[in-house]
Structure formats: structure tokens, C-alpha cells
N, C-alpha and C positions, 0 to 999 in steps of 0.2 A: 504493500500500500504506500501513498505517497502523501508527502508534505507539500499542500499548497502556500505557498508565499506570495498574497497578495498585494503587489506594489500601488498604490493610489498616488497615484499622478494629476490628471487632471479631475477626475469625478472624485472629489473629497463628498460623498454621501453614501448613507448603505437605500436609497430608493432610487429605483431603477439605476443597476449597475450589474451590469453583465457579467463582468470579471466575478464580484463577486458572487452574484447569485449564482455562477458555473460551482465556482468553488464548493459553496454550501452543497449542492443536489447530487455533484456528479459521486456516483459508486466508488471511482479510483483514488478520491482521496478520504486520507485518515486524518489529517488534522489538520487546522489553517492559522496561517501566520500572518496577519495584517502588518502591513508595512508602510513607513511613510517617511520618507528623507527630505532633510532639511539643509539649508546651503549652508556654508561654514557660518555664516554670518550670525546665526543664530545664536549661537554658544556667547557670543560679546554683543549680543542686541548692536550690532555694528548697524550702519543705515546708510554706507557706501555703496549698494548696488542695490538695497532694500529699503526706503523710506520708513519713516518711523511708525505710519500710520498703515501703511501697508505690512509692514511687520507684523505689527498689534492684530493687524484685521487675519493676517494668513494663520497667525496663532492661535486666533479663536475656531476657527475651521478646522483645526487641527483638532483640539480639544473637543469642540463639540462632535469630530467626528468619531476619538476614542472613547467620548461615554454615549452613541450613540449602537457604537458596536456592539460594547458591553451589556446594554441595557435589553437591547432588539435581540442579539445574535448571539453573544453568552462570550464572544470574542477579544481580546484584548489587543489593543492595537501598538506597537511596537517602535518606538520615535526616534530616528537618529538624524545626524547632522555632517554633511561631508560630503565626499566623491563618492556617487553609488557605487561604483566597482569596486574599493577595498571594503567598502561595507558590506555587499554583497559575499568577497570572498570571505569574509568574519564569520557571518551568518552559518557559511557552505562547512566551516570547520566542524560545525556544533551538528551537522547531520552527513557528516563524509560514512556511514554505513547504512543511508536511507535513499530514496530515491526522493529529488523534489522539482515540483513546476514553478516555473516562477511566470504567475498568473497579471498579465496586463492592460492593459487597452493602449491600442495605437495613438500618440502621440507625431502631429503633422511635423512639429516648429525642429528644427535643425538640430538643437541642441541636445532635445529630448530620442532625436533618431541617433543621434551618434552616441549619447550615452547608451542606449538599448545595442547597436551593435556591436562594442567593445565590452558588455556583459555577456553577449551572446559568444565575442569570437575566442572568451578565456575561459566561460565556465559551463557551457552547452557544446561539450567536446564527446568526440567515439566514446572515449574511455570515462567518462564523467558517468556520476548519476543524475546530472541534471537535464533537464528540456525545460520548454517554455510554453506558453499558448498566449495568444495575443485577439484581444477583441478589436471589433471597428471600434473609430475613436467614440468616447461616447459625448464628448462635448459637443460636439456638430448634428446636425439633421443628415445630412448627405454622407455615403460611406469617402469620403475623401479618395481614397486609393482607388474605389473602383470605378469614378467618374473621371479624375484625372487620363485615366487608362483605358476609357472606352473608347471605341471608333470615332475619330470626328469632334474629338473634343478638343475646343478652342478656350484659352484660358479671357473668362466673362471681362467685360467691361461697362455692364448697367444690367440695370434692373432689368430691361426687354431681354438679356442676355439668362438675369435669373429665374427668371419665369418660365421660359424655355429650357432650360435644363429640371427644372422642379415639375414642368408639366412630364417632360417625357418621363420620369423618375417616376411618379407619383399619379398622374392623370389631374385629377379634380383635386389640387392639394389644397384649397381654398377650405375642402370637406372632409381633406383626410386625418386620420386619427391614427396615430402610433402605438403598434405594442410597447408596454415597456413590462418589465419583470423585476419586480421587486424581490430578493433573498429570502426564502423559509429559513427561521431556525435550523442552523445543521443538528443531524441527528448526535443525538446524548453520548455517541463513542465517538463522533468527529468533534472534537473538542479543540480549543483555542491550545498552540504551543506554549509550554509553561516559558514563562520571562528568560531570554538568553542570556548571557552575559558578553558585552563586546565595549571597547573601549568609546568607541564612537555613538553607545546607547543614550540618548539623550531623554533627560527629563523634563520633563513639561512645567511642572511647579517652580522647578530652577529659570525657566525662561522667562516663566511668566511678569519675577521681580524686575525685570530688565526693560518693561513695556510702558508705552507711552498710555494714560488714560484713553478708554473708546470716547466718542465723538457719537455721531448719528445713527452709523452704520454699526452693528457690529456683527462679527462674522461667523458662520457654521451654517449646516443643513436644517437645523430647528428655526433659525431665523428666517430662512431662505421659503420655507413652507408656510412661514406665519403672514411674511411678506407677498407670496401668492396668492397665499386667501387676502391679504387685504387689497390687494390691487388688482387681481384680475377675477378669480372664483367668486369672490361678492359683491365686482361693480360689472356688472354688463354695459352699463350706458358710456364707461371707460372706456372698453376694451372698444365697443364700436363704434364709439366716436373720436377714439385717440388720431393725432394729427401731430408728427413728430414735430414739423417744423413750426407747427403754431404754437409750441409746450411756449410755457414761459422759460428763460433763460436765466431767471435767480430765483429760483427755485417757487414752493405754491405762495398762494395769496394768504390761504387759510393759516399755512405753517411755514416758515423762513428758514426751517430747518430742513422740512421735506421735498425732496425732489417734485417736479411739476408730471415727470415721467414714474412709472413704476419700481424707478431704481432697485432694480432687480440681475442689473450688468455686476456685479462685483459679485453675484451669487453664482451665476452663471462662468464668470471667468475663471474662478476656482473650480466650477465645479459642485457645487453646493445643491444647484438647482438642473435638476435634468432639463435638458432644453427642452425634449421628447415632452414631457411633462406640460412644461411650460405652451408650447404648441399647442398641447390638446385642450390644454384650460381655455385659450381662446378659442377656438373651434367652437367647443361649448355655448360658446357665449354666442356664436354668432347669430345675429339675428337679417335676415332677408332682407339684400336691398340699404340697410344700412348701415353693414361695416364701412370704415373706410378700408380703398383698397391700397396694394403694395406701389410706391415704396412708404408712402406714410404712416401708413399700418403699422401696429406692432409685428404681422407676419411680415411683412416687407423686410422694416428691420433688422428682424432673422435672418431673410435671406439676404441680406445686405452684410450682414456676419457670418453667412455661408461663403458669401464672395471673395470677403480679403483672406479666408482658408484656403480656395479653392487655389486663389493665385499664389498665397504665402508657399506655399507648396510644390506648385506647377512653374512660376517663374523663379529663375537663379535671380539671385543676390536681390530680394524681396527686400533685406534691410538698407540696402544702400541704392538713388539713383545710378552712379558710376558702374558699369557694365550688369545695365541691367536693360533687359530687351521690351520691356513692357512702359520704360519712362524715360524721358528725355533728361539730361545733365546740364544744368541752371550752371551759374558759374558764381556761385556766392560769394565769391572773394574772400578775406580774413575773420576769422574769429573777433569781434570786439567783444571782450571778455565782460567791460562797466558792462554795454549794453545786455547782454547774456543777466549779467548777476543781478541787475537791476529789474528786468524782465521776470527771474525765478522767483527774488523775493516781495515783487510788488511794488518796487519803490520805481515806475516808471512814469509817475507825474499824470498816468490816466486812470483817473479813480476805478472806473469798470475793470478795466484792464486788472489793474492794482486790486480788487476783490474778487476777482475772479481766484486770481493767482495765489494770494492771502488763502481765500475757501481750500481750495487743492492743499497749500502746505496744513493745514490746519485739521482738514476732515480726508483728504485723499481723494474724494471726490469733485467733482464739475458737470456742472449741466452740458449735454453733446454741443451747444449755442455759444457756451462758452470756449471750450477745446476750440472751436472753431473760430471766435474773435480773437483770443489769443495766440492760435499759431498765426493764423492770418498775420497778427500784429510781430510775428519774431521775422517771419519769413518775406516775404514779398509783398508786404504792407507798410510797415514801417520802420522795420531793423535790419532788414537784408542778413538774415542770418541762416547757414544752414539749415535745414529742419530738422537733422540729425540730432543736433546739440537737444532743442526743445523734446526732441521722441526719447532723448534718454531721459531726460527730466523726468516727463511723465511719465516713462519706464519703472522710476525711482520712485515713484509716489504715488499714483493710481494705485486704489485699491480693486480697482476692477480692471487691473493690467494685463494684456494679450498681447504676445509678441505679433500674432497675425495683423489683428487688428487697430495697434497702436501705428505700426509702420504702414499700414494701409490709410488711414486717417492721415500719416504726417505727409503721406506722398499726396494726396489727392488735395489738402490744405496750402501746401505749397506750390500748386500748380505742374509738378512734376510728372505725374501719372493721368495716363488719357483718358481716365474715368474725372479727373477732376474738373470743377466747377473753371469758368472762364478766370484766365490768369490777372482782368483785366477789373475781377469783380472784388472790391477790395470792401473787408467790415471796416465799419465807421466807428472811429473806435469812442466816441462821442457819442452816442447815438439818440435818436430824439424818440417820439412815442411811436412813429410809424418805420422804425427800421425792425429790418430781420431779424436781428436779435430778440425782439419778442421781450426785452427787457420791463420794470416797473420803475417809469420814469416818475410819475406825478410824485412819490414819496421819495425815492430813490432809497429804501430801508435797506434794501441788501448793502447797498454803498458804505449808507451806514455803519451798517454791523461789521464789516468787515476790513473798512477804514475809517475807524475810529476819530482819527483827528479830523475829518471832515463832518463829524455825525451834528454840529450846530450850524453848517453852511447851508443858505436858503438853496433849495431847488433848482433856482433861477443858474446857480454857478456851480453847481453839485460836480458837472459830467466835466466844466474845465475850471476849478478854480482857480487858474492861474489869469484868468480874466478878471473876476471880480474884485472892484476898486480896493484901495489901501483899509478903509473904515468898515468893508464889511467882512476883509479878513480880520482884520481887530476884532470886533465884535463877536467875531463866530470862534474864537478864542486858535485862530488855524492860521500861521502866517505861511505862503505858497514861497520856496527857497529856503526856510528854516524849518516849519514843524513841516510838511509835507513837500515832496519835491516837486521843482518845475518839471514843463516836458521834457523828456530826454531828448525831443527831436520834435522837429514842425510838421505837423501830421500830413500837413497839403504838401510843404515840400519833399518831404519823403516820399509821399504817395507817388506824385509824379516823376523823381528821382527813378524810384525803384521800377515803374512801369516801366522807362525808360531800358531800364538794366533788362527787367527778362525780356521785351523786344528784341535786343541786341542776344542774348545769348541767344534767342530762336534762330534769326539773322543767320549768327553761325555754323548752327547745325543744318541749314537747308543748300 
């Protein structure tokens, strides 16, 4: 009989999870070992490659997925921190006279394929007792591999493009409804492997001292379920009247804290929340004639996040314009570093801008309106700054961070990739009541809240303090070059500067 060793990668949940529900039912195994690896970063709550809030949020997920195990499955879940592969061969000491599977789901993103084949090419050998089994990924709707690899498949570039693959997929997907298979309790002799011992065994309690306070959001698959039911299983009139672009962009009117959207992408990104799931809840809901349809939809959406999978995968060097066949190469010129550090922590003299940015370090979060006024403003708007620089940013701090998806947003935001909006269509970073940002100008509270030193400036001067005469900065206890900074830059002059600049780089390449 065999030892399954369940690795949880991207589905941190035991509802609807394939890898594991195999685990549980199948005959040939005798006991299971829930597994879950953590980047070195952990062990020093360091926030060099993992923000602090994204930290906090990836820990709770964790957590709530070991007493979710326990609690459901009788399971105990097993937490380390490090390079999977000597952790792996750690594990493989403690059963070198058993046979065991090391139980998966396909992971698309680069990093996560190379770690699986240098598990595969050192410890699934002739002479080994190990092998493997790998499920389609379960984060996506689409089997990823098997679309990329079918007859005719051209890597999408809109929505007419997603449609078309999900109709031939699926037929009537508008009305289709997903199996998914939720884990029985393993039987009472498949039992969870007692606690190993390996240097790199991390505990959870020890992590936890190291963590920033939760914020809005906080993370696991009990959250993720309770967040379902309140935004989509018990509002129908949400779900089919939802209109991405028309959400508000700082977040509801009701609560300043709550998302305008279902903010249910950081549940999803981990893994928390089956997508499959998530899909079928809307189906449910639908009512004839008046959903909204894709892409504004929240189905659209999804397939809008099947899209930057399908490419993250199907195009080479996804993370970078430069030799990459799917986007054109902008010529950004030098790093300006003030500009960059000024941009990350808010202090860029444009109050929206400046709260947006504030919100993100603060909750890990951002309304998609904002993501979107803010690279605008690093990229081809008003900094001329790579978009690289900004994608690791939010790489760093998004708690609902995807490698697919973040590089897919920072190409199409910067004008680079030929899905993206016209080069020439630039956020106003000012914005009055009738821009697309979708912002709440009349009180301007989000402003407020999130830049404090403006929070007694009248309305009137809110979005540019740096206008408002010498006696109403007095008054509003806010002077514009001492408590809060001027622009970094002349919104018009730059605007037009930088159109200039990607003209000239298109120029080039034709």
C-alpha cells in the first residue's frame, strides 16, 4: 500500500479538490500526508519578495487550511518552508521502505513547472519507490494543457476570442454547470501520517508572532465561503446586474472599507475559493434576459482570467515585453528611482493617485479602477517608467497576487500587448464626476481616509491641492511642499511628452 503526499499548491481548500478527494477514495492508498511549502521568507516574516500584508493574508490560508483538514478529514497538515526539492528528499528518508505518490495539480506559471520537474527528475527514478499523479490545474475553468495543444489553437487576444474557445469547450457555457467533488472522510485505516520530523518543519504558531495585524480581508477557505454566500448565493440582483466597469473605484458607498466588487480575487488567487464553484453560484443566479453579458459580467471576468492563463503559458517570456512574440518593446529609457519610490509610497503630489497607493500598502488590496489609474500613471501616463518595476511592486503586495494575471494587466496597462486599450487613452489622474474611474468625487472620503493630511481640504481642491490659494491651505491645516507634496510632474506636460515617446518607439518598430 502506498503513502499519498499531498502537495497544495494553488487550491489551498479541502472543497472541491481533486488531488485531494483522489487521495481520500482511491483503494491504493494507506495513508495521507498533507503538505504545504512555504518560501524561505517565512521563517524571518522577511517582506523582500512577500509584502507584509500579503504575508499575513497567505498565512491565514494556510492555517485555516490545517484546521480545516483536521476538523473535515481527521488529516493533519504538515508546514514547511524552503526549496521543495531538499524538503521533498527529507520527507522521502522517513518512508525509503514504502512506496509513495506525490499527489498534485498542475500548476501553468514557470516557476511552479520547473520546481515539479527537478522533483520529478531526482526522486520518481526506475529504482525509486516513488511516482507521482498530477491533476488538471484546479485554479482555472479550462484544462490549460489540453487547449493550448489542441488543433488550431491560436493564443486569444479579446473577449470574441474567449467566447469562442469556451463555446466550442462547453456549448451553452452561459448555462453550464461544473462537476466538482468535494473529499469523503478517508476511511478509519487511511489515516493522516503521524508528525515527521525534518529540519525545515515549520510551525505555524512560531510564524504567526512575526505578522502584521489583518486589515479587511483576511484569508482561508472558511472566509472564502462566507464571502460567497454574501456576494453572490444571496444577492441575485448583484450577480445580474454586476457591470465591472461601472463598480465604483474606492471602494462601496455603504462601507469605505468594502470592495464595490465581490472581492473575492484574493480567495481565488490562493486558491481558497474553487473557481468551478464560484461559476456555478452564478449560473444559479441567472435570471433570463437580464444578466449582464461577458466581458462585464462576472462570467466575462473569469474568462478574462482564463485569458492571461491561456497566454501566461502559450507565449514565451509572458513576464517580460523584450523577446516576447505576443507585444511590442516600448523603449522606456532609465529607471528614475525618486519617481518609482515616490509612486510606491504615495507621496506623488496626486491625492487619488497617493490613496490608491497608500490603500495597496496598507490592506494589499485595490479596486481593478485603480490598478488601472495607477499603472497608467507609472507607465505611459505620467512617469514613463517601465511597467516591470510597478508588476513587481504589486507582485510584492497584492494579496490576490497571480503571476499570470498581474503580468497580463501590467502589459495591457502599459500599452504593450495587442489586447491592450488604445496607447493614446491616458487616466486622468484628477478626475472629475464623469471620468472612468467611477471615483466619489462630491465627498472625496476615500481621499480622505487614506490621505490624511488632506482630510480638512474643501472638495473644491481635494483632487489638486497644489492649486488652492495660500489661506485655504492655512486653514485646512495642509500646506502643499511641506505637509503634503507638490506634483512630481505637470500632468499635461507629461501626458503629451510621453504620447510623444510611444509614437516614436512604434515609429521604430515599423
Amino acid at each position: 500500500m502506498t503513502v499519498a503526499i499531498v502537495w497544495f499548491r494553488k487550491s489551498l481548500r479541502v472543497h472541491d479538490n481533486q488531488a485531494l478527494s483522489w487521495a481520500c477514495s482511491s483503494d491504493e492508498i494507506k495513508s495521507i500526508l498533507p503538505v504545504y511549502i512555504f518560501g524561505e521568507e517565512i521563517r524571518e516574516g522577511s517582506t523582500e519578495k512577500m509584502g507584509e500584508q500579503r504575508l499575513r493574508f497567505q498565512y491565514e490560508c494556510v492555517e485555516n487550511l490545517h484546521y480545516n483538514l483536521n476538523s473535515k478529514l481527521g488529516l493533519k497538515l504538515h508546514v514547511f518552508s524552503g526549496d521543495p526539492l531538499p524538503i521533498f528528499e527529507s520527507i522521502s528518508e522517513h518512508f525509503f521502505e514504502q512506496d509513495v505518490c506525490l499527489v498534485t495539480e498542475y500548476c501553468s506559471d514557470i516557476s511552479s513547472r520547473i520546481q515539479m520537474d527537478l522533483i520529478e527528475n531526482k526522486l520518481i527514478t526506475d529504482d525509486s519507490k516513488w511516482s507521482s499523479k498530477s491533476f488538471p490545474a484546479g485554479h482555472t475553468i479550462l484544462d490549460i494543457e489540453e487547449i493550448i495543444n489542441s488543433p488550431g489553437y491560436k493564443p486569444p487576444n479579446s473577449m470574441k476570442d474567449m467566447i469562442r474557445i469556451f463555446t466550442e469547450e462547453f456549448g451553452d457555457f452561459e448555462n453550464t454547470l461544473f462537476s466538482t467533488n468535494d473529499p469523503t472522510p478517508p476511511l478509519v485505516e487511511k489515516q493522516s501520517t503521524p508528525l515527521i520530523e525534518s529540519p525545515l518543519l515549520t510551525s505555524l504558531s512560531q510564524i504567526k508572532s512575526c505578522l502584521v495585524t489583518p486589515t479587511h480581508f483576511i484569508g482561508g477557505e472558511s472566509q472564502a465561503l462566507d464571502r460567497l454566500e454574501m456576494k453572490v448565493t444571496s444577492q441575485p440582483d448583484f450577480v445580474n446586474k454586476f457591470n465591472k466597469p461601472k463598480s465604483i473605484s474606492t471602494n462601496s458607498v455603504a462601507n469605505t472599507s468594502e470592495p464595490s466588487t465581490t472581492g473575492l480575487s484574493p480567495y481565488i488567487s490562493t486558491g481558497c475559493l474553487s473557481i468551478r464553484r464560484l461559476w456555478n453560484a452564478c449560473i444559479k443566479q441567472h435570471q433570463p434576459n437580464e444578466m449582464t453579458k461577458p466581458p462585464v459580467s462576472i462570467l466575462g471576468q473569469l474568462m478574462f482570467r482564463e485569458m492571461f492563463y491561456l497566454l501566461s503559458r502559450s507565449v514565451a517570456n509572458w513576464d517580460r515585453d523584450s523577446d516576447n512574440s505576443h507585444c511590442i518593446e516600448i523603449d522606456w529609457g532609465e529607471v528614475d528611482d525618486s519617481h518609482l519610490s515616490a509612486w510606491e509610497l504615495g507621496q506623488t503630489g496626486f491625492p487619488l493617485i497617493d490613496a490608491m497607493m497608500r490603500q495597496l500598502d496598507s490592506t494589499g488590496w485595490m479596486h481593478h479602477l485603480g490598478r488601472h489609474a495607477t499603472s497608467c500613471f507609472l507607465t505611459r501616463g505620467q512617469l514613463w517608467q517601465n511597467w516591470t518595476h510597478g508588476r513587481d511592486i504589486f507582485e510584492r503586495k497584492l494579496i490576490d497576487s497571480d503571476w499570470a494575471i498581474n503580468n497580463g494587466n501590467w502589459l495591457w496597462l502599459s500599452g504593450t500587448a495587442p489586447f491592450s486599450m488604445p496607447y493614446y487613452r491616458i487616466y486622468n489622474p484628477c478626475p472629475d464626476s464623469k471620468s472612468s474611474l467611477n471615483v466619489e468625487t462630491e465627498n472625496a472620503d476615500f481621499i480622505r481616509h487614506w490621505v490624511p493630511e488632506l482630510s480638512s481640504f474643501p472638495s473644491k481642491y481635494i483632487f489638486e491641492p497644489h492649486l488652492a490659494p495660500q489661506s485655504i491651505q492655512e486653514s485646512a491645516g495642509c500646506l502643499v511642499g511641506i505637509d503634503y507634496p507638490n506634483p512630481i510632474v505637470d500632468r499635461n506636460e507629461s501626458r503629451k511628452k510621453n504620447l510623444d515617446l510611444f509614437k516614436e518607439s512604434l515609429a521604430k518598430l515599423r
